[in-house]
Steps between C-alpha positions, in 0.01 A plus 500: 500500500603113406595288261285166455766277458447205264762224438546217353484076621205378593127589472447854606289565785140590473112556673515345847833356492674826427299697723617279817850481327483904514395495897796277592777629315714793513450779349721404186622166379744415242425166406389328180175509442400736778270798479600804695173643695481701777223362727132528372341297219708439193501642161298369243781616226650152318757517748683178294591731238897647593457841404447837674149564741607739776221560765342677879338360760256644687708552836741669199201729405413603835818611576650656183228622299251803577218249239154688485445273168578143410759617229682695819703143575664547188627793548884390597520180316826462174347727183154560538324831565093521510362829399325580764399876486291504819365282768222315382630531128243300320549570146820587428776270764657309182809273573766518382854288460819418366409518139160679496424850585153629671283529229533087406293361780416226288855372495483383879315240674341595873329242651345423858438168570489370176261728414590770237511884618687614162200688266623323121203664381702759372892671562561812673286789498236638265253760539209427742608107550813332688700180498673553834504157675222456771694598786212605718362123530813427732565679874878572595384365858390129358781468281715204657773504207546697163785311235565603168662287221687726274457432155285190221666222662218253587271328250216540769454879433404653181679753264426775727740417727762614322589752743434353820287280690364609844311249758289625781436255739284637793482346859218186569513489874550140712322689784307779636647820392364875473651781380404876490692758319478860466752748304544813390686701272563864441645676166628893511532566149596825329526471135437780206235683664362218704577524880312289772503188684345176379420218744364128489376306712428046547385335769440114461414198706559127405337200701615118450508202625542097454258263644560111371486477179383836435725852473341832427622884480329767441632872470369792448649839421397878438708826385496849369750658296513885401833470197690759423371701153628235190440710200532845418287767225846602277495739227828530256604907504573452159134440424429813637377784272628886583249713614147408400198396733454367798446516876839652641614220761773447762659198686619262182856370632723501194734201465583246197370181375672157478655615149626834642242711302342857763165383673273661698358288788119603540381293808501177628273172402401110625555580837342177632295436851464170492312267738578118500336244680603117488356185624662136438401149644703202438365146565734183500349147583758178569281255301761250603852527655618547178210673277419805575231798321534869520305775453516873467252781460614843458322829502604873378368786506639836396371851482679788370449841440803704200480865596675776354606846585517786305841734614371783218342816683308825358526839588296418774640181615272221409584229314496449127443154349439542142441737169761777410755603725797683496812455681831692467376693218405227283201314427355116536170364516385262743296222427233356734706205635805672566436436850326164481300327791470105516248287718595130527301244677620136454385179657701227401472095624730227498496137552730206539441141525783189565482166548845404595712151588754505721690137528872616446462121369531417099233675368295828594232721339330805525172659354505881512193791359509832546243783403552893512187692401457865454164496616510879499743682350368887398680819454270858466683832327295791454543670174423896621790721649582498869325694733146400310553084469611560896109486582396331205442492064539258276808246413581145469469159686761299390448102599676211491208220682578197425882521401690201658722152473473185618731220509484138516813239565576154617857439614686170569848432646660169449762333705640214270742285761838344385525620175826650445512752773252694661210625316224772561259516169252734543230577261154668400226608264199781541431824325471857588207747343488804490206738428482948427191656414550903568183693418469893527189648512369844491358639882184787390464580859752491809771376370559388923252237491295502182405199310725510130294563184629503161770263381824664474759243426515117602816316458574100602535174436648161638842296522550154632822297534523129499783354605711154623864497643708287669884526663709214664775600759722258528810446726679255276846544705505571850656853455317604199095591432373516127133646394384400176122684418249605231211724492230457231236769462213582242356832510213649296359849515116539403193695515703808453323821448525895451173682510348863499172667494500472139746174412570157606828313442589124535797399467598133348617211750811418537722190659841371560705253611839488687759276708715671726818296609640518913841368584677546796862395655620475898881373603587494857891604491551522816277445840475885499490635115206399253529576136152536263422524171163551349322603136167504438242579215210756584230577236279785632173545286354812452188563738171606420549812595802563289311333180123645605510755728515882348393772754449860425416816703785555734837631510636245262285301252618120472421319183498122455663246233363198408780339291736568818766177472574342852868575605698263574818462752813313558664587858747328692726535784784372683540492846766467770412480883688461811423467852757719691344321858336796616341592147439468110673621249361470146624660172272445146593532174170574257424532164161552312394506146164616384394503159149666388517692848157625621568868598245764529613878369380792363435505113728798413330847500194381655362502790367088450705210641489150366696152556708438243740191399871602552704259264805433758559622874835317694582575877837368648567553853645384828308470829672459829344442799613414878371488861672432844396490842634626872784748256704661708313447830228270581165583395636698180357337209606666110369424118473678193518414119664703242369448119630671199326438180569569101187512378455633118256508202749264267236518165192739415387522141218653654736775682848478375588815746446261784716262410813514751322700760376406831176277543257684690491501880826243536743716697895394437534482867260394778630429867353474844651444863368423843618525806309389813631502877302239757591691834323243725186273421289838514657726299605515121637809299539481081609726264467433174593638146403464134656621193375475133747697258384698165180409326348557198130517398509568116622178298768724337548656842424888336382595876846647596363670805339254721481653848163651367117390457501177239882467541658166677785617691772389759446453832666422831307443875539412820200343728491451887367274705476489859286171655437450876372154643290693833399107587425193371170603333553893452749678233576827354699638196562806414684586149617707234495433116709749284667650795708741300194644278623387206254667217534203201251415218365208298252694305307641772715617827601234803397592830728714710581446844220270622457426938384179595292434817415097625349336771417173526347234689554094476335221688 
């Protein structure tokens, strides 16, 4: 991993200018008002702002990481962890970072070339729909550089980066290139009574080229998936009644729930196969030597199959998936989706315009729109008992056609000349919409492919965000950088609505209006050491999912709340770095305050979750972070991060026992090393490992056992990667993720030890 290093005197780098400045200088400079980048095309991350973006490159990726997914190139990088359950993870890989646990994925920012991947249509998880970011619109093999910005810091993002800020930015060739890919991965996993193998597969292929004026790429990519089982059919012994009816059964695997309490564990559920397929084309045209316009088309389409698995057996050995039963003596009833079964089949579009000057002289502009359109979006549950709805019945389509955002900006950057030191002003206007309509219809026939009938429930509505901002950086002194910035935003929720077969809801519209403040300090103390300061305000609204979206019929029922108040954030951080020669060194102080929190928990003795406004939440922590090259012997390069975290509900009318306990999902202590030896130009060995302390899932962190299903526990593993260079065109990995089989949870279970397989071709 690096650091993108950003001092201080004179204008920062950017475009075409720091893209030639990256080719010609060494790998890390220690200058004012030099950007640190590794080769490749430069991060569009503010890079004027002194605070902390750490970031890969793609040579990095190829030779660290075993990435099946986009959200793979994260994996090492200071405090962040993606949930990623399974290759191919489309609906649950939530990020998460220093301050913000895995079910907040509206409290980070992922973009990919300016173009927004985060879903702010809702935050987290709820029954039937997902807010992961769009991770499957981006291929590890085109990614030429991932950089995140940790923390609110820049008035160019809105409230919902008050976690982090990540920037994709994917290669756009300057000549004839090809590329063919194919992978493979293979899963052993023996868990409860589940014990077999799941594998995955991708192969992809990417063609591009520049002719004039003109560049083009186009990619393509395809994979199956088979995930390990997610869920699991419980049943509390308690609830058990002595004697009385029922089928006598064997094979429930006793064990205990997150609070401790005797379970029964009935069979296994959501075991996804998943097929993905992804196109992309990107178009850029140099209008002029210094105008350019880009444009990008995306295309995704998933389908995936949730089976379950009954471990219960009769006297005679078959399987029992509902009714009466009796186990141990005791008896419990079954109800017909115990053992559920999902069918998902999404086709989702994206598109992304700029128009873009690039003059490094006093003024430039940009004009950027992006689209991303859930042209299909359906989900089909029967409602009869497993092995029946196997080859048929009735049940439910659940769809969400037509749910999307779109986004419209124009950005300026001015250059003002002589006027007390150098300045950088950049600033912008635009507005983001957002739009949710879930409907949930009733399926008469086969509920595999029948049209839906009878209205069941249909919840929606709409959000939009205007907004202005501006920030100066100014190096007033030629030692020190100051950024002065302010975001304004106006949000209004509308068109609300909760309906049923026999009701209709509308809820009233609502608006608001905020300014969020950015400041930001940089002293060069010495030619090696840098010292930062930054604070920034973040106001996160709520999304239309978390103000419109109830769901019903699964596992967990999610209800909405309309009168949700946006939360809003202070954070700031101070920095010290030093370049040892050879390496970084970094170490970051941090400190966030949250008031009205948005944090989605259980409603106490229910079975219903909802988001609800937690009055305070404060995390203090430290982050260090360092990386050196040719340690020890040449070719020996070392990094790693270690963040500890205090992260704690402060005030909860709503839930006074929360209040002193651990927020949900922020372990006290995260860290990760890498090590990675360069034998010769050919050959490359890493190891890597990753360690996430104690988490909790229950806001007044009642789930004392939480090395079980729905518990968040510790975790420590160690990946492998071995890469061979056969010739200049031809390579090969082979690798190892979890190495030591660590068995960890975040709800559902991680994978366990996971072999990669990769060949690939470049022209």
């Amino acid at each position: 991993m690096h650091k993108i290093t950003v001092l201080l005197s004179g204008a920062a780098l950017t475009g075409a200018a720091l893209a030639q400045a990256a080719d010609d200088a060494p790998e890390r400079q220690k200058s004012l008002g030099v950007v640190t980048v590794s080769g490749g095309q430069p991060t569009s991350l503010p890079t004027q702002i002194p605070t902390t973006i750490e970031g890969v490159t793609r040579a990095q990726i190829a030779t660290t990481v075993n990435a099946t997914d986009a959200e793979d190139a994260l994996k090492y990088l200071p405090s962040l962890l993606v949930r990623k359950r399974y290759i191919g993870d489309y609906n649950h890989a939530i990020l998460s970072t220093r301050a913000s646990g895995t079910g907040n994925s509206a409290r980070s920012a992922v973009y990919a070339d300016g173009i927004l991947l985060s879903n702010f249509l809702g935050n987290g998880i709820a029954n039937g729909t997902n807010y992961a970011p769009r991770w499957g619109l981006v291929t590890p093999e085109e990614i030429e550089r991932v950089d995140v910005m940790y923390g609110p810091f820049s008035a160019a993002y809105p409230g919902n980066s008050a976690g982090a800020v990540v920037d994709y930015v994917t290669r756009m060739p300057k000549k004839l290139e090809a590329h063919i890919r194919l992978g493979y991965a293979a899963q052993p996993n023996s868990l409860y009574a589940t014990d077999r193998t799941f594998t995955s597969w991708q192969t992809s292929a990417s063609l591009g080229s520049r002719s004039g004026d003109w560049s083009w790429w186009l990619a393509l990519q395809r994979g199956r998936s088979e995930g390990q089982p997610q869920t699991f059919a419980t049943a509390l012994q308690s609830a058990g009644q002595a004697g009385g009816n029922g089928v006598p059964v064997t094979g429930a695997v006793p064990g205990r729930n997150l609070t401790g309490q005797p379970w029964w564990l009935l069979g296994s559920a959501t075991q996804y196969t998943t097929v993905q397929d992804q196109a992309k084309l990107k178009l850029a045209y140099d209008i002029s030597a210094t105008l350019r316009a880009s444009y990008t088309l995306g295309w995704w389409q998933n389908q995936s199959e949730g089976r379950s698995q009954s471990w219960l057996r009769d006297a005679a050995g078959n399987p029992v998936y509902s009714g009466p039963v009796r186990i141990d003596g005791r008896s419990y009833t079954l109800g017909a989706t115990a053992f559920p079964s999902t069918d998902d089949d999404q086709t989702h579009w994206m598109h992304g315009f700029s128009l873009k000057s690039r003059t490094q002289d006093t003024w430039d502009w940009e004009l950027v729109a992006s689209l991303y359109d859930y042209a299909k979006d359906r989900q089909r549950t029967p409602t009869t008992a497993l092995p029946q709805a196997a080859s048929g019945g009735p049940g439910t389509l659940q769809s969400q056609d037509g749910t999307g955002w779109n986004q419209l900006a124009a950005k300026g950057t001015w250059r003002p000349q002589g006027v007390g030191g150098a300045h950088t002003v950049d600033f912008g206007v635009g507005r983001d919409a957002y739009e949710l309509n879930i409907v949930k219809t009733a399926v008469a026939g086969d509920w595999r492919s029948g049209e839906g009938g009878a209205l069941q429930s249909q919840v929606g509505g709409r959000t939009s965000t205007w907004f202005a901002w501006a920030q100066d950086a100014w190096a007033f002194a030629p030692q020190w950088k100051a950024v002065l910035g302010a975001r304004w935003e106006h949000w209004q929720a509308e068109d609300g609505l909760s309906a049923s077969a026999s009701s209709r809801l509308a809820y009233a519209q609502r608006s608001q209006s905020d300014v969020s403040p950015k400041a930001a300090l940089a002293w060069q103390l010495t030619p090696q050491t840098v010292l930062e300061a930054s604070l920034g305000r973040a106001v996160r609204y709520p999304t239309v999912g978390e103000l419109y979206g109830a769901t019903s019929g699964g596992a967990l029922d999610f209800v909405n709340d309309p009168n949700l108040r946006p939360e809003k954030s202070w954070t700031s951080e101070l920095t010290a770095e030093r370049d040892l020669g050879t390496g970084l060194v970094r170490a970051t102080l941090f400190r966030e305050t949250t008031r009205d929190a948005l944090i989605s928990q259980l409603i106490p003795g229910s079975a219903v979750s909802r988001v609800q406004n937690v009055d305070k939440v404060r995390t203090v922590g430290v982050e260090l972070a360092a990386n050196a090259s040719d340690v020890a012997l040449r070719g020996l390069d070392l990094g790693g991060s270690l963040t500890f975290a205090n992260s704690k509900t402060v005030a909860n009318a709503a839930n006074p026992a929360s209040v002193g306990k651990w927020q949900p999902r922020v372990p006290r202590w995260r860290a990760t090393a890498l090590a990675t030896w360069r034998a010769d130009d050919r050959w490359s060995a890493t190891l890597a490992a990753r360690y996430s302390g104690r988490q909790y899932s229950n806001l007044d962190n009642s789930d004392t056992n939480p090395f079980t299903y729905f518990g968040a526990s510790r975790y420590l593993t160690l990946d492998l990667r071995l890469r061979w260079q056969i010739d200049r065109q031809w390579s090969a990995a082979f690798g190892i993720d979890n190495l030591n089989n660590q068995q960890f949870w975040a709800f559902h279970p991680y994978p366990q030890r996971t072999y990669h397989a990769q060949l690939q071709f470049d022209l």
